[in-house]
C-alpha positions in Angstrom: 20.3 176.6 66.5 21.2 174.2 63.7 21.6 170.4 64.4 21.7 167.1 62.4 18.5 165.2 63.3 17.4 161.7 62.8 13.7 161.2 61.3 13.8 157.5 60.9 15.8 154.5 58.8 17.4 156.8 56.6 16.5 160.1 56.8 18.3 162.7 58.9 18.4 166.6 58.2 20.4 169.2 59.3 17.8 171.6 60.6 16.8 174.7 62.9 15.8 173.2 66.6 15.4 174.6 70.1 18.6 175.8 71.8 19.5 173.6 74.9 18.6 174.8 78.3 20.0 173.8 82.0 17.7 171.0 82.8 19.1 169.8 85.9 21.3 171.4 88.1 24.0 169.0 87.0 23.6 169.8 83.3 25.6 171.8 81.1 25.8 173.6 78.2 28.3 173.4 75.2 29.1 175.3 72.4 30.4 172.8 70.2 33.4 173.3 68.2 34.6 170.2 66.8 32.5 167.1 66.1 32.9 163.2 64.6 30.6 160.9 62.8 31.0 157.4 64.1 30.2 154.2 62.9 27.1 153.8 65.4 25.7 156.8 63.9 25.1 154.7 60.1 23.9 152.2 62.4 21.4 154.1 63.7 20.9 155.6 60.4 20.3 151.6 58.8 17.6 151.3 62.3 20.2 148.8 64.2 19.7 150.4 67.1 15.5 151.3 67.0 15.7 153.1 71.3 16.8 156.2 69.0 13.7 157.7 68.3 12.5 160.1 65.3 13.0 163.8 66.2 16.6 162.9 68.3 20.2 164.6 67.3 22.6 162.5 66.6 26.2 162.7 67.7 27.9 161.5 70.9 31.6 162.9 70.4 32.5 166.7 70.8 34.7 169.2 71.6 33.6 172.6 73.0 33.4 175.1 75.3 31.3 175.2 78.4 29.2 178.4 78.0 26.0 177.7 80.9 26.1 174.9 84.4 23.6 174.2 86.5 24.0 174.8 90.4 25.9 171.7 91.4 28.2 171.7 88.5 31.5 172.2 90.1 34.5 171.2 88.2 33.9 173.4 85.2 32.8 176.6 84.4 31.9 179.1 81.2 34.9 179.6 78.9 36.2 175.9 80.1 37.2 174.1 77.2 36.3 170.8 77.4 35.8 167.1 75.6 32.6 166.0 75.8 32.7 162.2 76.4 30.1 159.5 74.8 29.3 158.7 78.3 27.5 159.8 81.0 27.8 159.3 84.1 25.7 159.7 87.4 29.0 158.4 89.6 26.0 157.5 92.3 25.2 153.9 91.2 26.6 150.8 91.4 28.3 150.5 88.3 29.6 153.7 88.7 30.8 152.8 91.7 32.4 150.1 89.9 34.0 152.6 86.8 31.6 150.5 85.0 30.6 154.0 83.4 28.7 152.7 80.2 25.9 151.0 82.1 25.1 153.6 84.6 21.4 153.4 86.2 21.3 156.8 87.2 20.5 159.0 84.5 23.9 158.1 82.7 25.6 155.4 80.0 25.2 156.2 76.2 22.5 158.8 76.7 24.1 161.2 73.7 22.0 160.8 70.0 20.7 158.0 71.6 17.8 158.6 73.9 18.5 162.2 74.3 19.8 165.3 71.9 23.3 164.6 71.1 26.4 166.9 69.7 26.2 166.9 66.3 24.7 170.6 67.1 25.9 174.0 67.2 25.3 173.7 71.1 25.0 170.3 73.2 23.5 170.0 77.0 25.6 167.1 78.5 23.8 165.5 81.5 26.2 164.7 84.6 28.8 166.9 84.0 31.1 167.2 86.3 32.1 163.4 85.4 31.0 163.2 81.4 33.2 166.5 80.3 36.9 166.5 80.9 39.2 170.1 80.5 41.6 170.1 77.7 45.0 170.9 77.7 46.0 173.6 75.5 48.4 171.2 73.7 45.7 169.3 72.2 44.3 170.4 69.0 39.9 170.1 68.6 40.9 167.6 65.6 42.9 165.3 68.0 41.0 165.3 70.9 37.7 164.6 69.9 38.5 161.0 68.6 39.2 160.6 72.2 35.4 160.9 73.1 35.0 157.1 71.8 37.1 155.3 69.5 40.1 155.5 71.2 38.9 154.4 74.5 36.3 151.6 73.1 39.1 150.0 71.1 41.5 150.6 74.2 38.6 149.5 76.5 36.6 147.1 74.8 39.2 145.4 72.2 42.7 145.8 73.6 42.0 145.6 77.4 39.0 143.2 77.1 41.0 141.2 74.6 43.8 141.0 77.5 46.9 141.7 75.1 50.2 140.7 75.9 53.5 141.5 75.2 54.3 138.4 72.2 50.7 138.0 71.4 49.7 137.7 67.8 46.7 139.8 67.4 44.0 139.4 64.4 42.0 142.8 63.9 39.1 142.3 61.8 37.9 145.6 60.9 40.2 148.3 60.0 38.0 151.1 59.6 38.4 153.9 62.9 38.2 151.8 65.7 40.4 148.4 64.3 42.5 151.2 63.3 42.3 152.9 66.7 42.7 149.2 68.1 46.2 149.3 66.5 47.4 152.1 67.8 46.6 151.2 71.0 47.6 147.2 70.6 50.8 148.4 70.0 51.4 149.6 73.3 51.6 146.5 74.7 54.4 145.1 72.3 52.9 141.9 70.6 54.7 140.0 68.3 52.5 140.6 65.3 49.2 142.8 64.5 47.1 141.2 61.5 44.6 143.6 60.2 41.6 142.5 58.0 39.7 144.4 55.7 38.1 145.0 52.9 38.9 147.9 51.8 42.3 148.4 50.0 43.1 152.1 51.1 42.2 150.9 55.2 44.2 147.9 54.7 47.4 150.3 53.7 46.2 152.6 56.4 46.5 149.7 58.7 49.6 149.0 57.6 51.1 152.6 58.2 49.5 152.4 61.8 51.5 149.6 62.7 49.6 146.6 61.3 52.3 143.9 60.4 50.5 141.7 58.2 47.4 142.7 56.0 44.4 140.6 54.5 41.6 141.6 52.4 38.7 139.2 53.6 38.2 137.9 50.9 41.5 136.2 50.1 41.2 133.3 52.7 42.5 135.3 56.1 42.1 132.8 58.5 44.9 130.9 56.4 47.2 134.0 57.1 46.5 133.4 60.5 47.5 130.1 60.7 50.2 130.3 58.8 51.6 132.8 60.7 51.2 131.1 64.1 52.2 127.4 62.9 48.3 126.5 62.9 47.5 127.5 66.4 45.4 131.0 65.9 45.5 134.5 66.9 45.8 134.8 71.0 43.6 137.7 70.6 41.2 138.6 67.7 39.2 141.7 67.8 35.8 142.1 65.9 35.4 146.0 64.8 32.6 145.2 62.2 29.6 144.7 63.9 28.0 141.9 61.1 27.5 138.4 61.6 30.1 137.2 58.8 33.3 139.3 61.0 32.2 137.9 63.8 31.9 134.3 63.1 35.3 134.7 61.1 37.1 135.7 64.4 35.7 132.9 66.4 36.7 130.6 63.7 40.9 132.9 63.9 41.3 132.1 67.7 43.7 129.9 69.2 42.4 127.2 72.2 42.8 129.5 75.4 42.5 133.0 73.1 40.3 136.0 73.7 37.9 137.1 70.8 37.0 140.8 72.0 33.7 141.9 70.5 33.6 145.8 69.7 31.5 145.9 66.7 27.8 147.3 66.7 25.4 144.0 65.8 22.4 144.9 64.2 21.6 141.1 63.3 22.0 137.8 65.1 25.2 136.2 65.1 25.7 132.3 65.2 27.8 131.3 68.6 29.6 127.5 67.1 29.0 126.2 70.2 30.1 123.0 68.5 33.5 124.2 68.0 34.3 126.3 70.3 33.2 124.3 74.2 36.4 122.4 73.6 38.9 125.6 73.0 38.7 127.5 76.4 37.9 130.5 74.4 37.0 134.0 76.3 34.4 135.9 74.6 34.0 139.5 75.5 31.4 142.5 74.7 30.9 145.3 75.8 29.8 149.1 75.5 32.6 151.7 76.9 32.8 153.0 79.6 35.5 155.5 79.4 37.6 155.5 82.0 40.3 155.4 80.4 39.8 159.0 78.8 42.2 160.8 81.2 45.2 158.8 81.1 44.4 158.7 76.9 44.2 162.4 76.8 48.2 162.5 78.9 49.2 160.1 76.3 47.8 162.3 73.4 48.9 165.4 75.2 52.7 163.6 75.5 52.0 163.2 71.6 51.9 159.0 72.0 48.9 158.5 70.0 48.3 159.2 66.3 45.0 160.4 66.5 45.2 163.8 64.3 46.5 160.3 61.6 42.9 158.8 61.7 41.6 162.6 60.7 41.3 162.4 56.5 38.7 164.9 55.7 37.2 168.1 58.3 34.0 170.3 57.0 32.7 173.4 58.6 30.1 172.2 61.0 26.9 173.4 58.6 28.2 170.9 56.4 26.9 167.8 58.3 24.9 166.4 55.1 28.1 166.2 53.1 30.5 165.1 55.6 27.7 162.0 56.4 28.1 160.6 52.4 31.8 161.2 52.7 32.1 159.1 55.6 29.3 156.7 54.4 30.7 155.8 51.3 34.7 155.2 52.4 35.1 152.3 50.3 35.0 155.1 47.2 35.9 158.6 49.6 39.0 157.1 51.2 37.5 158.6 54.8 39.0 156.6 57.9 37.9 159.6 60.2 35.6 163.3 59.1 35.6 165.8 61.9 33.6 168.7 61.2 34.2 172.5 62.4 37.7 172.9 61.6 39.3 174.0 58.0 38.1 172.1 55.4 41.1 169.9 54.5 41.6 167.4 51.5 42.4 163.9 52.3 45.7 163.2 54.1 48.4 160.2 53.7 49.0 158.6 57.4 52.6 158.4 58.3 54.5 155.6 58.7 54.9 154.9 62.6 58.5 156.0 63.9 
């Protein structure tokens, strides 16, 4: 089969590799038919995260359909059509036990493009199944539902829910590429009072804005100000950080009100400082945190029920042989306009996101 493998800080091919095979009796096989490039992929890509190791396929987000399970697989079967989560799970352990999913010590956790073969592949074998694949509705479209693999839960998870966000808060998103953006969506739920969105990028920033974003700042026009401004001097009671470089991060410590949450979702590849010196006064939670997804099913009713804009995030979709291309799209969004690239549906050009009802 073809797949999109990773050879080292920057370099990557799509290339001819072994077919997948039942490992385990728990394992199974899917043909992929939709897949998405996240961020954590150009990190891996830049060597931020060095477990991945040379030889690896990337990818941790699919849709498919199940086409081989091992023996004890038992809610699933070949012709199921499926989302493949970005977690694993052994649902033995104790933090499974817990629904703490992402740091499963049994074989589970971000396992996909990371230390094994992930889905950016014309077939995948997902470890764990019966608990790391979930059936699709036929309502759901491949383009929809695979953004609910992982950016719609870790900004739901990780940002929103970690973040604790309240109906009045003011929320400061910093980061308005997929997951601030995704972070929106989701924020909005909860009815604050205001959603700031930072960026640097123009068409984001107005893509923000047409999510639901009620105020807009390009980070480099003083957006801490806005902040205060906009809350009389006191801070955001929530800021999330969907960058993942020391510069965002610091900035949202710096946004948060005394007694605020500052959610951390980026991916660090660099230390960060921690103004200690600042902050032991403010009662500020700080939060991190890897998803754990357990908030997939009730996210895939909600996009089912048509209550999330995920098919809005979608601006560009490549047949899947086209991995190299769709990459530099996605890569380069400050000049492509990409928010989200799915590849293995009709090749589309880019699309305006509508205005929230």
């Amino acid at each position: 089969m073809k797949a999109f493998v990773f050879h080292g800080p920057g370099q990557a091919s799509w290339q001819d590799v072994p077919d997948p095979a039942v490992k385990e009796p728990t394992d199974a096989i899917v043909k992929v038919g939709a897949v998405t490039i996240c961020g954590t992929d150009l990190h891996i890509l830049k060597g931020d995260v060095p477990e991945v190791r040379p030889g690896t396929v990337l990818g941790h987000e699919a849709v498919g359909e199940i086409v081989e399970t091992g023996s004890d697989v038992r809610t699933v079967r070949p012709g199921d059509r499926v989302l493949v989560s970005c977690i694993t799970s052994c649902g033995r352990c104790r933090f499974c036990r817990e629904s703490a999913y992402g740091q499963c010590r049994g074989g589970g956790g971000w396992i996909l493009g990371h230390l094994v073969d992930g889905t950016q592949a014309e077939y995948v074998r997902v470890p764990h199944a019966d608990l790391s694949v979930h059936a699709l509705s036929a309502t759901v479209r491949d383009e929809d539902a695979v953004l609910l693999a992982d950016i719609f839960p870790t900004a739901y998870e990780v940002g929103v829910l970690n973040g604790h966000v309240r109906p009045g808060d003011t929320v400061a998103i910093v980061g308005a590429g997929p997951i601030g953006l995704a972070a929106i969506a989701t924020a909005r739920l909860f009815a604050p009072e205001r959603i700031i969105a930072v960026d640097l990028t123009p068409a984001r920033l107005e893509a923000a804005h047409r999510l639901g974003a009620d105020a807009i700042a390009d980070v480099h026009e003083a957006p801490g100000q806005l902040v205060a401004d906009l809350t009389d001097g006191l801070g955001a009671d929530v800021v999330i950080e969907a960058v993942g470089v020391p510069e965002s991060f610091e900035m949202c410590t710096r946004m948060v009100r005394p007694g605020g949450h500052v959610a951390n979702v980026g991916v660090h590849g660099r230390p960060a400082t921690l103004h200690l010196e600042d902050l032991w006064i403010k009662n500020v939670t700080i939060t991190t945190g890897l998803v754990d997804t357990y908030s997939t099913p009730t996210l895939l009713r909600m996009a089912a029920a048509g209550r999330l804009p995920t098919g809005q995030l979608v601006t560009h979709t490549f047949p899947l042989h086209h991995m190299e291309e769709a990459y530099d799209v996605f890569s380069r969004a400050g000049e492509s306009g990409a928010l989200k690239v799915v590849l293995g549906v009709e090749q589309h050009a880019q699309v305006a996101v509508p205005a929230p009802p």
